[in-house]
N, C-alpha and C positions, 0 to 999 in steps of 0.2 A: 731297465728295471721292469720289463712287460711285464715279468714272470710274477711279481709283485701286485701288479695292479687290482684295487678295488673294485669288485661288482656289486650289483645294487645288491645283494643278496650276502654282503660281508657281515652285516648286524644282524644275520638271522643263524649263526652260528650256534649249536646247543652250546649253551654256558647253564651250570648250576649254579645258585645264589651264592655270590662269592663268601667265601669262609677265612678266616683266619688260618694258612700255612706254617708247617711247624719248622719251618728253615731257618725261621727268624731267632739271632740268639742276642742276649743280653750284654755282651762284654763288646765294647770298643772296638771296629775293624781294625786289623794289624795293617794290611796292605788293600790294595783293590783285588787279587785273586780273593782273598778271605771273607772280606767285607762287604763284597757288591751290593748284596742283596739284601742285607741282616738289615734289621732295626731298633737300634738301640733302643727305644721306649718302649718298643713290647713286654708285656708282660706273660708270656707262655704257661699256655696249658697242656704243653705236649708231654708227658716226663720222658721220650727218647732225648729231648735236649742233652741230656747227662750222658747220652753213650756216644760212644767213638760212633764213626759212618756216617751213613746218609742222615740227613733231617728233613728230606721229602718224603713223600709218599709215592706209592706206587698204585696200578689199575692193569688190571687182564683187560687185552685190547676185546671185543666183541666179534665174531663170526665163528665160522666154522672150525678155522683151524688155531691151534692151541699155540697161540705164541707166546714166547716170554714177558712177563709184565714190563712196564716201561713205566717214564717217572710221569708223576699226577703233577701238572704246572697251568693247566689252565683255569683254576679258580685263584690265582691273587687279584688282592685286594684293588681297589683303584690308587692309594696313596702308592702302592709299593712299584705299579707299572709309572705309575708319572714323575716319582723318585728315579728310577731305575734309566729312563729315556733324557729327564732333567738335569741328574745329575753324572751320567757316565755313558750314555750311548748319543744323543743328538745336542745337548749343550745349547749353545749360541749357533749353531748352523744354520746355512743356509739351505732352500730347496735342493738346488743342484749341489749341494754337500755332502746329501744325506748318507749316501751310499759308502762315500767315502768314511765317515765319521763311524758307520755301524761298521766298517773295516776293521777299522784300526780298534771299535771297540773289543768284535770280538778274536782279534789276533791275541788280546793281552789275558782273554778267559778262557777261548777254549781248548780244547784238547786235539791236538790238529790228526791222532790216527787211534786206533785200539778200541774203540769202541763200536757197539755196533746198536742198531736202529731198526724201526721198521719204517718205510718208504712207505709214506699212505696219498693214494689220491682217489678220486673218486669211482674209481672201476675197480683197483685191486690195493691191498696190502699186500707186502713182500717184505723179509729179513734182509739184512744187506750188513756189511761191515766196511765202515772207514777206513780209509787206507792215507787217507791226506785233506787238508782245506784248500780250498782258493776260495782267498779271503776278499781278495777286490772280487771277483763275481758272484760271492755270499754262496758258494757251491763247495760240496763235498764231495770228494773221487771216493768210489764206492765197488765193492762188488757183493756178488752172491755169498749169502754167509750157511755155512755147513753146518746141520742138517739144513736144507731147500726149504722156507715155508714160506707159502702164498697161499691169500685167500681173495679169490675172484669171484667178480660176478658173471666174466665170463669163462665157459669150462675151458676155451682154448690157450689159456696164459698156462702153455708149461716151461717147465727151465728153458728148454732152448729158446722159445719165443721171449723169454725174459732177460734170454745174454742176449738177445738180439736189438732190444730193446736199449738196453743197458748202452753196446756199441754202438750203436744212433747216437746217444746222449753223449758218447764218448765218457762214458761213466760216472757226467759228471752231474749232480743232481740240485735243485736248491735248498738251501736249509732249512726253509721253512716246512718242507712237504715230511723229512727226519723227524719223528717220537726216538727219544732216545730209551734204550733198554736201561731196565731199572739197573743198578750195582751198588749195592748197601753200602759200600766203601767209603765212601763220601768225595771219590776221584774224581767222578762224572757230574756233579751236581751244578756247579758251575754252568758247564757245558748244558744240560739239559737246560736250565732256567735261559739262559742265552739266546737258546736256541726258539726260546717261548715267547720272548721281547721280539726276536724278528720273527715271527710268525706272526704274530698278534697285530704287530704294528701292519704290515702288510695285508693283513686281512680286511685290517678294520678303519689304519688310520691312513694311510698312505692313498693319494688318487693318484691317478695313472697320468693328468697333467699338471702336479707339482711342480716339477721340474719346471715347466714353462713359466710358472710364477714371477713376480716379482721377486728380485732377492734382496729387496734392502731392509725386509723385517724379519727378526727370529723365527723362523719355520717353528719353533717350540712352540711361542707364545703367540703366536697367529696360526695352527691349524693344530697341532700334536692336541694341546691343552684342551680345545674346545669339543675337537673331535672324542678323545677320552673322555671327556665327561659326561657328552651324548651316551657314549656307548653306554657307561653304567648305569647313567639315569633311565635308558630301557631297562637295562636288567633290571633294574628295582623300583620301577612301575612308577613312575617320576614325572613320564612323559605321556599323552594323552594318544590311544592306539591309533586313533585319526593320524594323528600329524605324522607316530612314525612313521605308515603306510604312506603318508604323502614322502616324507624322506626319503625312503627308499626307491620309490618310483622319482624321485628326482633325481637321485644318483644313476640309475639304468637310464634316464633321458639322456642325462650328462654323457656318460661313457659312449653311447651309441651316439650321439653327436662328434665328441672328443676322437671318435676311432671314424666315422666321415668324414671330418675337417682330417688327419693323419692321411686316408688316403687320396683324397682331394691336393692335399699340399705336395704330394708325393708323384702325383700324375701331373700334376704343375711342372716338377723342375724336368717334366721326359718331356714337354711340349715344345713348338717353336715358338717364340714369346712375342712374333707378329701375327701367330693364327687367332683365327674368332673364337676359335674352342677355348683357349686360353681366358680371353675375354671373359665367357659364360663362366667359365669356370671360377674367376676370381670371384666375380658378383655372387655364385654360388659360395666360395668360400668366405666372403663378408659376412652373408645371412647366418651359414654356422657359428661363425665365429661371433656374432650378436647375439644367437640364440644358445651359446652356450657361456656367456659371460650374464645370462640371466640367470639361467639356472646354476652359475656359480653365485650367485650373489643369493637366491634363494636358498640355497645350502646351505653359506654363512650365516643366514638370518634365524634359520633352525640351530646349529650350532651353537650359536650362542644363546647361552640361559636369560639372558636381560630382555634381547630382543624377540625370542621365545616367547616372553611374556608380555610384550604390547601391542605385538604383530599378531592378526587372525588367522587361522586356516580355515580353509571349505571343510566341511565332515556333511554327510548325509547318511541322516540316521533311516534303519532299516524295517524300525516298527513298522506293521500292519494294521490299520485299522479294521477291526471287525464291522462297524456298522450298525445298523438298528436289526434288533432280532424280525426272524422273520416274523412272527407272530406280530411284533408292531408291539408288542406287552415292553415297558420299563421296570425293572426291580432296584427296592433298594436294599442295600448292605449293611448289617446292624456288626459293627467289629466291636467284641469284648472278650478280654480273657475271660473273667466268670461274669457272669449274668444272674443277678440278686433280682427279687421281689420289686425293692422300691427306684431301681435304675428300669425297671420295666415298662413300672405303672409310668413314670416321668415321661420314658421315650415315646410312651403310647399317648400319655397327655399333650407332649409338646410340640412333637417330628412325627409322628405317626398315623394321627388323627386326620381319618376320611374325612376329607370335606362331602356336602350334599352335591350329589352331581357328579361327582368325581369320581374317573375309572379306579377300578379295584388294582390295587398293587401288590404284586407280589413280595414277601421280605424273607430273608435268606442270613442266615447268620452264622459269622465266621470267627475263629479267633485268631486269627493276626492279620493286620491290614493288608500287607503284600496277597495272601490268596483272594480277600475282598476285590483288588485292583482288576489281581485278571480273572478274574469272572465279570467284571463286567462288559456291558454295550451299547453301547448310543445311547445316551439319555439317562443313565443310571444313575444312582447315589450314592455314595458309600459315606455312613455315619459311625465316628470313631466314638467310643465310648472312653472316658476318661482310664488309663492305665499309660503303662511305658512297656512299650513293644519294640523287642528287638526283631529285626528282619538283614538277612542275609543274603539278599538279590537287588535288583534293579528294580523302580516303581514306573514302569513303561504305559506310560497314559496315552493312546493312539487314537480315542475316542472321545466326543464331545459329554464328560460327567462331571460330577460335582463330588468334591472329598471333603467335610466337612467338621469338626470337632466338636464332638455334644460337650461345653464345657469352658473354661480356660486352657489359654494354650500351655501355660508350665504343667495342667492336672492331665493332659492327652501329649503324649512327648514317644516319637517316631523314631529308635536311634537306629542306625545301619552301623552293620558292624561286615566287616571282610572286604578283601579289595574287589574292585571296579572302579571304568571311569567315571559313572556319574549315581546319583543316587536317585534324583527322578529327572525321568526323560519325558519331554512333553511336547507333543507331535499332533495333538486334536484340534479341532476349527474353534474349539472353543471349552477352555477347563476352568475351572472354577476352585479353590483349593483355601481353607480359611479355619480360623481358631486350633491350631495344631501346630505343635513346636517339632521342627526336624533335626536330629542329631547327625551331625557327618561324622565318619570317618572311614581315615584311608581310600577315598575317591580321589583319581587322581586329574576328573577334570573341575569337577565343585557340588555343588551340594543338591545344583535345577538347572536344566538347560529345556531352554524354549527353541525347537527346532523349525518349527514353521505352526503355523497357528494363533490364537489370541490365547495365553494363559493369566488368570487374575489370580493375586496372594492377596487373600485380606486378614487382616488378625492375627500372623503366623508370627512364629520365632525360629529364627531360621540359625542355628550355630554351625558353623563350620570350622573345616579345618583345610582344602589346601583353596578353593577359588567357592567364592559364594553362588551371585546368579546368573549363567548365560544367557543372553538375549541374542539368538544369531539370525545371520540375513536375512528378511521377510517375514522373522517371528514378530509378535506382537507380546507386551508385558507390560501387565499393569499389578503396580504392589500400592496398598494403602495398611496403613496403622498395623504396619509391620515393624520389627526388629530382626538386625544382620550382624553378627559379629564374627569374629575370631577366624577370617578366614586368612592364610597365608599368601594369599593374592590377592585381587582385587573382589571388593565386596559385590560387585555388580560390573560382569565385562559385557560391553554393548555394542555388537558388530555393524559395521555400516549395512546399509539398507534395513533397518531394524525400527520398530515403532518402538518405546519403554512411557509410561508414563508412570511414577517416582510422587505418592501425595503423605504426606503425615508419617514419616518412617523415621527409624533412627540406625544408622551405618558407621558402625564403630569398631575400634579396636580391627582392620584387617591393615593389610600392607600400603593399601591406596583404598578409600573408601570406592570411587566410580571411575573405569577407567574404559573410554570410548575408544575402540579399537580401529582396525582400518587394515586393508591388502594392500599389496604391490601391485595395485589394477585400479588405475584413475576411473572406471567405468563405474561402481560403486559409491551411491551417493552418501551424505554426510545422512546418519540417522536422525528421526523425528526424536526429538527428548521434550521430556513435560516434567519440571520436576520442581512444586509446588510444598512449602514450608516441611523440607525433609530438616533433620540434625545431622548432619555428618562431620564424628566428631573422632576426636583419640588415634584419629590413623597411624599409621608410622610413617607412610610418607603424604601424595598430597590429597586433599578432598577429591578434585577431580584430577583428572588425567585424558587429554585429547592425544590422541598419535596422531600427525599430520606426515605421513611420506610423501615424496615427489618421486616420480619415475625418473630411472636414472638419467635416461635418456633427455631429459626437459632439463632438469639440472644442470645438465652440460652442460644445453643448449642455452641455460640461460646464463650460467658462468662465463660461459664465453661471452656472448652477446652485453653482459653487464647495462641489461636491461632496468626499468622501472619497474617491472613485473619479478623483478627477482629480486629485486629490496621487498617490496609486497610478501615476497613469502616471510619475512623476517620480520612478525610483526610485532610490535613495537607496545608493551603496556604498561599503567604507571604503578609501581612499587618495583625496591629494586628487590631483583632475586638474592639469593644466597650464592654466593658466589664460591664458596667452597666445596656446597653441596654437586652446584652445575657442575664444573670443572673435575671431581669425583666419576659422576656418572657419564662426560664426555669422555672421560679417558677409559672407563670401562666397554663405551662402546663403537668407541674407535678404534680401538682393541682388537675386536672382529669384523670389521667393515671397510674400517677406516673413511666411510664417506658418512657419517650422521653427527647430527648437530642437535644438541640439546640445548632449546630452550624453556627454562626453570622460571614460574614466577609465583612471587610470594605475595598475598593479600596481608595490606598494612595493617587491617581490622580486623579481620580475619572474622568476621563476620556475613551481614548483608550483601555490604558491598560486591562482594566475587559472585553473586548473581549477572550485575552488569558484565563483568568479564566472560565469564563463559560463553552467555549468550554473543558476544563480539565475536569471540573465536569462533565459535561455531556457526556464523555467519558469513565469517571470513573463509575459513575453510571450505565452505558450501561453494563461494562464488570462485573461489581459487579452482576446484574442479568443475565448477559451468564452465570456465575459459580454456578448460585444458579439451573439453568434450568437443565447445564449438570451434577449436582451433584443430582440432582434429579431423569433426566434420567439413570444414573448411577446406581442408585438403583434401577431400574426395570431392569436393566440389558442390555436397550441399549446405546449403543455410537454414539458419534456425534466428527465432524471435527473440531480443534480447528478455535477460529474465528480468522482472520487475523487483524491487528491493522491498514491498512488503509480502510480495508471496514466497520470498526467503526466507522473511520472520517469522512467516505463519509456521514451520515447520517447527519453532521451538519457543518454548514457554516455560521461564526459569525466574520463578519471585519465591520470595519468603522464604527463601532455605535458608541456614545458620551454617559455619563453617567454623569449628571450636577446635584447638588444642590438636593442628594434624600435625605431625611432624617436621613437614618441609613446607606449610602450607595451605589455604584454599586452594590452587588452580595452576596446575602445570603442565607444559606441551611439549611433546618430543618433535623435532621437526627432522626428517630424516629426506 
């Protein structure tokens, strides 16, 4: 199935935003030829539903020469491809099935001669006409179709180099590389759509070591499912551009690995199996074959939406900071829509007013915050004057300034409107941002991410809609006598090596009020947390949330070994969980791993109390990865000073917070 196989470059296919297909009809399928595709609970807005013939659409393919139009199949919907593969083409199969089961699917759809296609790959298009299927090799016997139309990129594809071509192939070509030509009749439709399931699948879902898999679980519900729904949640901006860019460059690892390890194993069985070369070679094909059961396991971990959301990715952000003007002059930024007499005399009375002695500043006024942001430089001010400002960009803070709210924060109210991943990005040595209420939407990573630097929120109202505040590695964040709601994720994700300090705020109403995150890289330590008489309250699931993974590798090694250091990971707290909820979300994400284990615990008061907790875990955790560091350095042979158990605590500082009404909870830990 080479001809098949996925490159890292499968999810960057043009797709337009999927639409509603007018093929789908209302009445009961009679048989599987009539029914494949329909969807009974549609309700259509096409009015060709009413006429005989086709219920697709059609598209004039693009270049120079003037082919016949062919059927439009690559905008359905996400229900109708996971319908279509669920219930009629992959089933209950297994890996090494697949091939088989799209066999037999489409022996019973499609039209095995009479129609004709255009052959597209990526140097030419060419007409062609079916003459027969081979079904087990998912290949259509094919010739030149009369009139000749090719459009190349190179001038030298003329007919004869195209029968020549052709006879190589032994005519025989795969299906998925066929667009089939439009035919209003409705004969071909079938066929067309068929032919869109195995292309689609093969582009997008299928890897190239599948097959080698395990086959004791549903190839459906362990990679078809997971991989589809990746796919669409790119198309509809779901997924944060960092991570897909990390996806993708871990599929092109994978495969160039996967095709080393293939010709490694290949030059194994031509060898004598008492020479040294053999030797090296093994030891060589162990390392592949370690390094590419990582990068399958990180695959999995993007794939799936659950673990999507507790696991961190790297992203580095590419702001520039300007710096201090050359002049060495600071200016501040007065943002108002209109500008009245007595918002004047105030600002000049309150913010405005020269001190004695004090360098002369320049002021600069703008009416909407976003052009205030980037004009400024080192050391500026921007003072929002009370209104509701809508802005349609990015607030990319790269410089050490101050963004301030002349007012209350419900009377100065920030809303972002239009997609992007984040709404403000904050990248300066030190930002200061307070009295001003932020509107999200459609940001598909949250509402503020602290990429490196110290940023403080004081006073703010911060609503969101899909992840509240990022705090990532080596950022620093401090929030005081704030409020956080409504965000669809976690109100505050907190990546290891990260300072957050959390005093007098109130984090409510999101998915998980605080949810400390963590890589698949023991080398990254447990983050400083400070979080001093917060409310985190109305969650839907828990107040906090620690991710604790283990490297697969230690895991093994400590399963096997049935160590005391492997109970240790399993650590033990008093209230009992919810035990319907755990066993819920273990099965969802064993699902795509099959190696993670959730542990769920609920605060009996749900109060006070779950300060003590947290802080345990997150001391436990701490010293769980000193042991995994120095037992590493240990085997390169150097040593380190054991760590002392109050310079453990000093990293974290958790009293007086309240823990009201979460869903599942105060205080719950994924241990993976």
């Amino acid at each position: 199935m080479a001809d098949g196989s996925l490159t890292g470059g499968g999810l960057e296919a043009a797709a337009m935003a999927p639409e509603r297909t007018g093929w789908a009809a209302d009445q009961e399928p009679a048989s599987l030829e009539r029914g494949l595709f329909q969807d009974e609970d549609s309700c259509s807005d096409c009015s060709y539903h009413d006429k005989p013939g086709s219920s697709l659409q059609s598209f004039m393919p693009e270049g120079k020469t003037l082919f016949p139009k062919i059927f439009q199949t690559n905008q359905l919907l996400f229900y109708e491809r996971f319908r279509a593969y669920q219930d009629y083409i992959l089933a209950d199969c297994k890996a090494s099935e697949v091939k088989e089961f799209t066999a037999d699917f489409l022996e019973k759809v499609l039209e095995t001669c009479g129609w004709r296609a255009v052959w597209h790959t990526n140097v030419f298009k060419v007409l062609v006409e079916v003459t027969d299927v081979d079904f087990a090799a998912l290949k259509a016997v094919v010739r030149l179709a009369e009139p000749y139309l090719c459009d190349s990129q190179v001038s030298a594809f003329t007919m004869e180099c195209m029968k020549e071509l052709l006879d190589l192939k032994e005519h025989r070509l795969p299906l998925q590389e066929l667009w089939v030509v439009f035919d209003d009749s409705g004969v071909f439709d079938q066929t067309a759509l068929a032919i869109e399931h195995v292309r689609f699948f093969y582009q997008n879902i299928w890897r190239s070591w599948d097959e080698e898999e395990e086959d004791e679980y549903d190839y459906f519900v362990r990679c078809v499912e997971p991989r589809l729904r990746l796919h669409y949640d790119i198309l509809e901006d779901r997924v944060p551009s960092g991570l897909v860019v990390d996806y993708r460059n871990l599929l092109s690892q994978c495969e160039e690995s996967y095709r080393k390890f293939l010709n490694l194993r290949c030059s194994l069985s031509n060898c004598n199996s008492d020479s040294e070369q053999e030797n090296i070679s093994m030891v060589e094909g162990l390392k592949l074959y370690s390094e590419m059961e990582q990068l399958k396991q990180k695959l999995k971990l993007i794939e799936n939406p659950l673990l999507r959301y507790v696991f961190g990715y790297q992203k580095n952000s590419n702001i520039q900071a300007k710096g201090a003007r050359s002049s060495g002059q600071k200016i501040t930024h007065v943002v108002s829509s209109t500008m009245i007499a007595g918002l004047l005399r105030s600002l000049l009375t309150d913010r405005l007013c020269q001190e004695p002695g004090e360098e002369e500043r320049e002021i600069q006024f703008h009416s909407d915050p976003l052009s205030a942001i980037n004009a400024c430089f080192e050391g500026d001010t921007v003072i929002v004057c009370p209104g509701h400002y809508v802005v349609h960009g990015t607030f990319s803070i790269a410089d050490s300034i101050e963004l301030e709210g002349y007012g209350l924060p419900d009377d100065i109210v920030i809303e972002k409107r239009g997609k992007g991943d984040t709404f403000v990005d904050c990248t300066g040595a030190d930002i200061k941002i307070s009295g001003i209420k932020f509107v999200q939407h459609n940001a598909v990573e949250g509402i503020l991410i602290v990429h490196r630097g110290k940023t403080t929120l004081e006073n703010c109202v911060l609503q969101c809609e899909t992840t509240g505040v990022t705090v990532r590695t080596s950022a620093e964040f401090l929030m005081k006598n704030s409020d956080l709601y409504g965000a669809k994720g976690a109100g505050i994700e907190i990546y290891p090596g990260s300072q957050c300090t959390l005093s007098d705020n109130g984090i409510h109403h999101c998915k998980e009020g605080i949810l400390i995150k963590d890589f698949l890289d023991e080398h990254y330590d447990i983050p400083k947390i400070s979080m001093v008489n917060n409310i985190i309250h109305n969650n839907e699931g828990y107040g906090v949330v620690l991710v604790k993974p283990t490297i697969f590798s230690d895991l093994q090694e400590n399963a096997e070994d049935g160590t005391e250091e492997d109970k240790a990971l399993k650590i033990q707290t008093s209230g009992e969980p919810d035990v319907a909820e755990r066993v819920d979300l273990e099965e969802l994400i064993q699902c795509a791993s099959g190696k993670m284990e959730l542990y769920a615990r609920t605060d009996p008061s749900e109060q006070v109390e779950g300060n003590c907790e947290i802080v345990n875990e997150l001391i436990a955790a701490s010293t769980q990865k000193g042991q995994m560091k120095k037992k590493r350095l240990s085997e390169l042979g150097i040593t380190q000073a054991d760590d002392n158990l109050m310079s453990q605590e000093m990293f974290v500082g958790i009293v007086g917070n309240q823990f009201k009404w979460n869903g599942k909870g105060s205080f719950g830990t994924f241990l993976f």
